[in-house]
N, C-alpha and C positions, 0 to 999 in steps of 0.2 A: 190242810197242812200235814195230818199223820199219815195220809193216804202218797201225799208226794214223796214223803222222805223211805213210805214202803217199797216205793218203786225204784228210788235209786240205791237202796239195799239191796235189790232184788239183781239190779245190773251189775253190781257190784263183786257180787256173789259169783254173777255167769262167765265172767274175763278168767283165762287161764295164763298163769304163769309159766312166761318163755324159759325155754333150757339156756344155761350158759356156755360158750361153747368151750372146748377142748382148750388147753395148753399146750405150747410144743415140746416141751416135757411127754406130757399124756400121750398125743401123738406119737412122737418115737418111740416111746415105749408098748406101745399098742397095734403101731403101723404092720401089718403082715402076721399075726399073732392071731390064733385063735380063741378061744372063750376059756381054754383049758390054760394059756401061756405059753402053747406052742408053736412055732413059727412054719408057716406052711410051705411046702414042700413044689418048685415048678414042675408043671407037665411036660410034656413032650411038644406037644402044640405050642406052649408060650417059650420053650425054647428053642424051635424050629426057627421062628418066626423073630425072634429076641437077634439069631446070629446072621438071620436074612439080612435086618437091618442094620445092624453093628458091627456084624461081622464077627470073627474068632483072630487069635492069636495065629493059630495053625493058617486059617486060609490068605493074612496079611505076609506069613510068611511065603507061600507058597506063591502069591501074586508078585512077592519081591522078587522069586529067584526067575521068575519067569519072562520081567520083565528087563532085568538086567543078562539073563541068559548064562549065571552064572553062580556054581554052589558055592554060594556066602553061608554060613554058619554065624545065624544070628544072634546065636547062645554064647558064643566066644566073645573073650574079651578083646579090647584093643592092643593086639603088641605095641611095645615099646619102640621098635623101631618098625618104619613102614619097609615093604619089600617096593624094588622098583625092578617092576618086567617090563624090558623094550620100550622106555622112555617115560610108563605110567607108574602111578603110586596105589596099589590096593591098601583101600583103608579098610579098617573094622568096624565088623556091624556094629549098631547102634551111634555110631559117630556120622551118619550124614552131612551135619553141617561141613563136614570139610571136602565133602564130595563137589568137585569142578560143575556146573549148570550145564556147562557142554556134554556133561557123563549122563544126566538125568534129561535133556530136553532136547529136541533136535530141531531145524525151519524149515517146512517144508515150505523151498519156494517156487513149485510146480513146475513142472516142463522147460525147459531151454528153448527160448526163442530162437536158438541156431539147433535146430534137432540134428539134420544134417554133417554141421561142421563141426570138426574137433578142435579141441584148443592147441592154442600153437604157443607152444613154449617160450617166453621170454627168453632172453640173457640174464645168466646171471648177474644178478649186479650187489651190492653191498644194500645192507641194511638200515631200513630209514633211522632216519638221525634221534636216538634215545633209546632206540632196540638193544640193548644188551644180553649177554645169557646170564642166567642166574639173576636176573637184578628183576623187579616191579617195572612191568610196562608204563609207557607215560601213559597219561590220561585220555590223550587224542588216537589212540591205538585202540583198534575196536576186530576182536578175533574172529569177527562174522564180516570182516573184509574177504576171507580166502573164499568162500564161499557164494562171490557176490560175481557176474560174471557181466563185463563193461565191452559192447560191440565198438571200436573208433571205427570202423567204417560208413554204420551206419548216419553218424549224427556227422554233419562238416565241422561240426566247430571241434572235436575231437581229432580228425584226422591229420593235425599237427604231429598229434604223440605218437605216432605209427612209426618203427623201427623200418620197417621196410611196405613198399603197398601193399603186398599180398596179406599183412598183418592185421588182423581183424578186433577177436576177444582175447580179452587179459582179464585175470582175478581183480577183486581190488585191490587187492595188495599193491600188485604192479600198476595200477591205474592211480592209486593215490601218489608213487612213488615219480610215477612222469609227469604229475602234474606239480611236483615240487621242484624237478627238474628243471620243467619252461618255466616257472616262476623266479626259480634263479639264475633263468638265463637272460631274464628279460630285466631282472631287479640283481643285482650283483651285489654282494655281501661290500657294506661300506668298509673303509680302513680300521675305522673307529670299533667295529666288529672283530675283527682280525686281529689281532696284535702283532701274532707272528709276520703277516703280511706287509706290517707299517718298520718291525722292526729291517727286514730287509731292508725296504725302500728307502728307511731312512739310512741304512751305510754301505747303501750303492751311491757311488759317486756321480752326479750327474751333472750335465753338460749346460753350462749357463754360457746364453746371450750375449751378444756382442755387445750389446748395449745393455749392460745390465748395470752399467756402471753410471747410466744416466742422472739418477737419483743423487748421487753424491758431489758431482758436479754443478748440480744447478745451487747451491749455494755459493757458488764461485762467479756465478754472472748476476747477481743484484742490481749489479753498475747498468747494466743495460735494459732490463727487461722487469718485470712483476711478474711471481708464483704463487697464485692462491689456490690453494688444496680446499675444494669444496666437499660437501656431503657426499658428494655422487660415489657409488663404489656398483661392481660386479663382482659374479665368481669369475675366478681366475680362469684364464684359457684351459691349463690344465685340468682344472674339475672338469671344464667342460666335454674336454677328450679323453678321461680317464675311462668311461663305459661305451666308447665309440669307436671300433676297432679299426674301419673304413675309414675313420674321419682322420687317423692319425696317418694315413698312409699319405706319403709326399705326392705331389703333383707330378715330379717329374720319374716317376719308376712307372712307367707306360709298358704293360708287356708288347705291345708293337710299337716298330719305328713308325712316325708320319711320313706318309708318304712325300715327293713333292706334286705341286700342284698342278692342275693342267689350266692352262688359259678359255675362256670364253665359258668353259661347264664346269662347273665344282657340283662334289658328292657332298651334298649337306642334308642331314637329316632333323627334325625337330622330336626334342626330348620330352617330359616331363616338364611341364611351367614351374617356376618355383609357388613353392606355398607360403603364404601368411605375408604377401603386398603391402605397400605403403595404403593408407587409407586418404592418399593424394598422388599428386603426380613425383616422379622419383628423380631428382635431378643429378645424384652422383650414384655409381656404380664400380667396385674396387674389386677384383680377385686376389685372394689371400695368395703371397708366392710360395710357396711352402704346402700347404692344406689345399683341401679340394673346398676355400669358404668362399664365399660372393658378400660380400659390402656394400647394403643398401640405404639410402638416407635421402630426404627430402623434405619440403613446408610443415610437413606434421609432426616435425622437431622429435623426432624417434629415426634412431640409430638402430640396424637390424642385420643379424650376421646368417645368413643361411647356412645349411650342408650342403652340398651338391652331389647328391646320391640319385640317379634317378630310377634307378632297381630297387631302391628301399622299399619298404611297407608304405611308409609315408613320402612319395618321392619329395626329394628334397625341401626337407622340413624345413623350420626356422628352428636356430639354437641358441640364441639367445636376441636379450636388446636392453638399449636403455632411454629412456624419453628424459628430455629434460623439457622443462616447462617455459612458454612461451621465446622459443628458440628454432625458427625454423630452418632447417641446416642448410647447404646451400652445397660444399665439397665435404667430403672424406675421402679416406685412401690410408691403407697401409704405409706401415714405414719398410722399406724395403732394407737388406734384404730376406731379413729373419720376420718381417710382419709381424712383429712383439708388441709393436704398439700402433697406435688408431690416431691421425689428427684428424679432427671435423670441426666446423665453425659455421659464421653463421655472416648476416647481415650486422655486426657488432665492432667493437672494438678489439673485441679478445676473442683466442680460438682454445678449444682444449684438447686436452693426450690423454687418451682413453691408455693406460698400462694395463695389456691381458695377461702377462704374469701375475701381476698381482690381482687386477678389477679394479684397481684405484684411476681415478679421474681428477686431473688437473687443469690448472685454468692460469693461461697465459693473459695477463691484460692489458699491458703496452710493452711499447720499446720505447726505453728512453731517447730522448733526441731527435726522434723522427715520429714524431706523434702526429707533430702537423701533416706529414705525408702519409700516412697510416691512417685514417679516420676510421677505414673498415677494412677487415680481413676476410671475406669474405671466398675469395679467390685465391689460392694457393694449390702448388705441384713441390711434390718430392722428389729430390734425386734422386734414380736407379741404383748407387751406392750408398742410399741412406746418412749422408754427409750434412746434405744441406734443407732449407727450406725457403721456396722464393714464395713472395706475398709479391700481387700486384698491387702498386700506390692508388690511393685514390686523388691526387694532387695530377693537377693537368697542366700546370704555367710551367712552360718552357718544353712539352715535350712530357712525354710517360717516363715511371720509375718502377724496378722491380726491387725490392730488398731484398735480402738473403741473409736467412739465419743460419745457427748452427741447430741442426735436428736434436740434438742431444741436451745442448744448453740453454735452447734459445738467444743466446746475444748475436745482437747483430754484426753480419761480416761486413758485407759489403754491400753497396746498391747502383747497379745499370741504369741508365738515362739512355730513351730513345727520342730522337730529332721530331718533331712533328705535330699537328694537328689532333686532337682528338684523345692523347692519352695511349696506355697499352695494349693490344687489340687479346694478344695470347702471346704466350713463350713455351718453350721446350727444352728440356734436358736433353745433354748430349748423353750417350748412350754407358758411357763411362761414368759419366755424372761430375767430368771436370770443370764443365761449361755449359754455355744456355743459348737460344736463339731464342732472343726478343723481336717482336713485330708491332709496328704501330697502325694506327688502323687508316692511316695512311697510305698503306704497304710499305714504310721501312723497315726492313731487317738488321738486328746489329749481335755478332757473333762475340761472348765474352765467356774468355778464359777468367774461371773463380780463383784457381790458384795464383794465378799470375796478376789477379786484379786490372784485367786491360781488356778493350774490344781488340779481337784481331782480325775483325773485318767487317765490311758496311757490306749491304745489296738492297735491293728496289724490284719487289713484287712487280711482276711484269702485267700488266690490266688490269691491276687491281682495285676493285672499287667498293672501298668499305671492308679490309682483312677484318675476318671473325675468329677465323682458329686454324693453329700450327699442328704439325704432328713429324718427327723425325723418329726412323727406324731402319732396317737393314744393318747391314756390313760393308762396308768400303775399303775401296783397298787403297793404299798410299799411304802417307802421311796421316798421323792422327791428332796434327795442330787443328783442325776444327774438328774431333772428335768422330769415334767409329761410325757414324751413321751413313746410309749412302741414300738414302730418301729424304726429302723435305715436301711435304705434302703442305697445301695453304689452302684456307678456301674462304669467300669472299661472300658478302650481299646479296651479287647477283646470281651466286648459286655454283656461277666458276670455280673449278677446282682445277689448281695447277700442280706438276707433279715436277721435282725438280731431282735429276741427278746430281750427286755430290762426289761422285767419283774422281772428278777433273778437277774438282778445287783442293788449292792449296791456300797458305797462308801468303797475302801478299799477290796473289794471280786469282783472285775472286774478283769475276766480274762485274760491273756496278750496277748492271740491268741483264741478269741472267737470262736463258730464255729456256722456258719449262721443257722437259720433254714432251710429255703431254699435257692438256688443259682441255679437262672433262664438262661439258653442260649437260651430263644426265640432270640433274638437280636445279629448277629455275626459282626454287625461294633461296631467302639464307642459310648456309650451309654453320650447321649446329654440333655436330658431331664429327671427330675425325679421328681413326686409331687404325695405327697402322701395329702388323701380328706381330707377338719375337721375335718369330722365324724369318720375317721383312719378305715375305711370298704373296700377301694380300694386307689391302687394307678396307675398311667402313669406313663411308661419306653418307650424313644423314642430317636430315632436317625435321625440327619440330614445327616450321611450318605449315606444313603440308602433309595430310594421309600417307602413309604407308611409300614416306619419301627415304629412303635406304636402299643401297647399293655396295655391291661389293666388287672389287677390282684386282686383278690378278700383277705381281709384280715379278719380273721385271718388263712385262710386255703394255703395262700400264690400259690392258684391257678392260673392259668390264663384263664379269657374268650376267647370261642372258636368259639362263634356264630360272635364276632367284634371284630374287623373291619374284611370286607371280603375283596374279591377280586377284586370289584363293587365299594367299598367305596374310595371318591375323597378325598386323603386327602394329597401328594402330599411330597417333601423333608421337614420332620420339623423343622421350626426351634424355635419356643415356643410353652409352654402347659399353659395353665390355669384353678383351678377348683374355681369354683364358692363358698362363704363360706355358704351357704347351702347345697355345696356338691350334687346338682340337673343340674346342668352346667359345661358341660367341651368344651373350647375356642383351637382348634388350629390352629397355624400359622404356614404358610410354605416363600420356597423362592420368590415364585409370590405377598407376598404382601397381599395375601386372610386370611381372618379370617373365619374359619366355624367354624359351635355352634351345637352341639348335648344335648339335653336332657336326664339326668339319671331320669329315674321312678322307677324301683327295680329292 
């Protein structure tokens, strides 16, 4: 036991005790100090080597002046007002921060891809929109645009912005400024933008429709008729045309006159098809009289107004529509002669007036009185005066009926009764729009003055077996008791198409079995289609019978062209015609939905 406790004295003994280390007191006071308290002195080597790394005051200056290329005086203070030479501001040393990045940095951004070519100076033109002088750039302004060099040659989607071809590269500057340019030429500052612009518009005096007065009248026909104002609305005609520069030009400012036409050959060329088709077959087609617009409508209860541009970007777009649900339309047609407002209907009791002034859609549902003869309105034509509106009856005991409204009020005027079997085949407005020829499908004809409320004269389609559809058009000379028209086109079951001059008749000397000038059998199914031009120089005879059953015929020689349509020409089961009221446009529709546009020249 005494020998153990020897041995751990012994270890005890041999451990040395650690130094404690320094304080930072002790430290700084000691740090560089030698043994005496004196502070030792650098050499030449650890200050050689001290300003390698660090550097000196002198060589910072000397790299300053060297690199700016100019004797700044770093010792000077900042004057109180800065000197401005030739546009810049010299500030004073030691104030950097106020120094521009463009004065200290530069981008190099190597070689011009046009080494060759030099830049070609724009136009001057004004400065983008927020640039002022004196004032803080906007935010989207970036000064490393000038420097920035944009080829529109090389890329196509650029070569829009090019002032003239030979124009290549532009800075940015000028390359952001054309691309705000076609942005607002393609997007037009709305009104609601503009103030000044709305303040004009709103006290320039402008020119209202003839029917504008429609609205306030139809509270005055209750007696006869029902007005119910559904949900349905559009933008107004006018939105429509307010960014459409071509769309507003009138149909009839034609820088050439038409020619007239020559028999047996006509110069017709095919345009542009319209775009954006019924997704059925199209059974009504209307040209706006006024506008270059086409009116298209059929079973897929969607109402659709084209442009008729065929040089556009988009040859003749669609510009607007409206669908109404489970309603598939059957006629439309402008109201002549300002085209302000749209009637379309359907297989129904009720038709409705699409108003493009306003976009507002209403909904005619009966006439009183003659509800029994009215079951469906389906069928109806406007007068060329915009006066009236005839519905064909659905009522067959005793003979066909046509009613006649008022286009404004809807009350009913008056109503024609035709002699015969079978009901009313088709009718047509006389060209004035004072009267109508009715046909029964019988072939009787009966000639009625609206104003005068009277037939003033009977006639009997000469072979007629099964009349389908009427069409009166031309000029006539004489008398205008059965109206300006000098053609009466008829066409029948068997595909016959009779052509009748109206020049010799008067009222009272109409003979009671005329006999046609001529009676066409290009056509051996039913003849479906018939429209004869304004100009009354041609008319279209067409069946949806039969392929690519259309024909055109030259008047007054009641020929028909032989050069078109051929064999080649895509034009498909018809089911409407349209001609254009310059008579330089003819529209047709088939089962697929397709509209094609051919050009008449002479």
């Amino acid at each position: 036991m005494p020998d153990s406790q020897n041995k751990k004295g012994k270890k005890k003994a041999t451990i040395r005790q650690q130094p404690t280390p320094p304080t930072q007191d002790e430290l700084s006071d000691g740090y560089g100090a030698s043994e005496d308290g004196e502070a030792m002195e650098k050499d030449e080597t650890e200050l050689e080597l001290e300003k390698l790394v660090f550097g000196d005051d002198a060589g910072f200056r000397e790299g300053l002046k060297l690199y700016r290329n100019d004797t700044v005086d770093l010792t000077k203070e900042r004057s109180e007002e800065d000197v401005v030479i030739g546009g810049t501001e010299e500030v004073a040393e030691g104030d950097l921060d106020a120094v521009d990045d463009a004065d200290l940095f530069f981008i190099d951004s190597g070689p011009s891809i046009n080494p060759n070519q030099e830049l070609i100076l724009a136009p001057q033109t004004e400065d983008i929109e927020g640039e002022t002088d004196g004032a803080e750039p906007p935010a989207w302004i970036d000064s490393d645009d000038e420097r920035i060099n944009v080829s529109l040659a090389s890329n196509p989607r650029l070569r829009k912005l090019r002032i003239s071809e030979s124009e290549d590269i532009v800075n940015g500057k000028e390359y952001v400024k054309r691309l705000r340019q076609q942005f607002e030429r393609l997007y037009p500052v709305p009104e609601w933008a503009n103030p000044s612009a709305s303040r004009k518009t709103s006290g320039r005096k402008r020119r209202k429709l003839s029917d504008a007065a429609s609205s306030s009248s139809l509270s005055n026909s209750e007696d006869d008729m029902s007005v119910d104002s559904d949900a349905l609305s559009t933008q107004p005609l006018a939105k429509l045309l307010q960014s459409t520069g071509s769309l507003t030009q009138t149909s009839g400012t034609s820088t050439s006159t038409h020619k007239k036409l020559r028999p047996e050959v006509i110069d017709i060329q095919r345009t542009k098809d319209v775009s954006g088709g019924q997704p059925s077959a199209i059974t009504s087609l209307n040209f706006h009289p006024i506008h270059p617009l086409l009116l298209s409508s059929g079973p897929s209860s969607t109402l659709t107004l084209h442009h008729i541009s065929p040089n556009a970007p988009t040859p003749n777009p669609t510009l607007t529509s409206v669908h109404i649900r489970s309603h598939p339309i059957t006629t439309s047609a402008f109201l002549p002669p300002t085209g302000s407002r749209v009637f379309f209907s359907a297989r129904r009791r009720y038709f409705h007036i699409w108003d493009l002034t306003s976009g507002s859609i209403s909904k005619v549902s009966r006439i009183y009185g003659h509800a029994h003869e009215q079951r469906t309105m389906e069928r109806f034509k406007l007068s060329p005066d915009g006066r009236w509106l005839g519905l064909i009856g659905s009522g067959r005991k005793g003979g066909g009926t046509i009613n006649i409204l008022d286009a404004h009020t809807s009350q009913w005027v008056a109503q024609v009764r035709v002699e015969g079997k079978g009901g009313v085949a088709d009718f047509a407005w006389w060209g004035d729009g004072s009267g109508l020829l009715v046909l029964g499908k019988g072939g009787e004809a009966v000639e009625y003055n609206v104003q005068g409320r009277m037939v003033v004269a009977r006639w009997i389609d000469e072979g007629s077996v099964g009349t389908t559809v009427v069409a009166l058009g031309g000029k006539r000379k004489g008398s205008a008791a059965l109206g300006p028209d000098r053609w009466a086109v008829v066409g029948s079951q068997s595909g016959i198409v009779n052509v009748y001059d109206r020049n010799t008749w008067n009222v009272g000397a109409v003979p009671e079995r005329p006999v046609p000038t001529r009676a066409l059998g290009q056509l051996t199914t039913p003849v479906s289609c018939v429209e004869i031009s304004p100009d009354g120089q041609m008319f279209v005879m067409a069946s949806r019978w039969k392929r690519d059953a259309l024909r055109l015929v030259h008047l007054p020689s009641c020929t028909v062209y032989k050069n078109w349509p051929t064999a080649n020409t895509p034009i498909g089961r018809i089911t409407a015609v349209a001609l254009a009221p310059n008579s330089q446009m003819l529209a047709v529709a088939n089962e697929q939905g397709k509209i094609r546009l051919w050009e008449i020249r002479s």
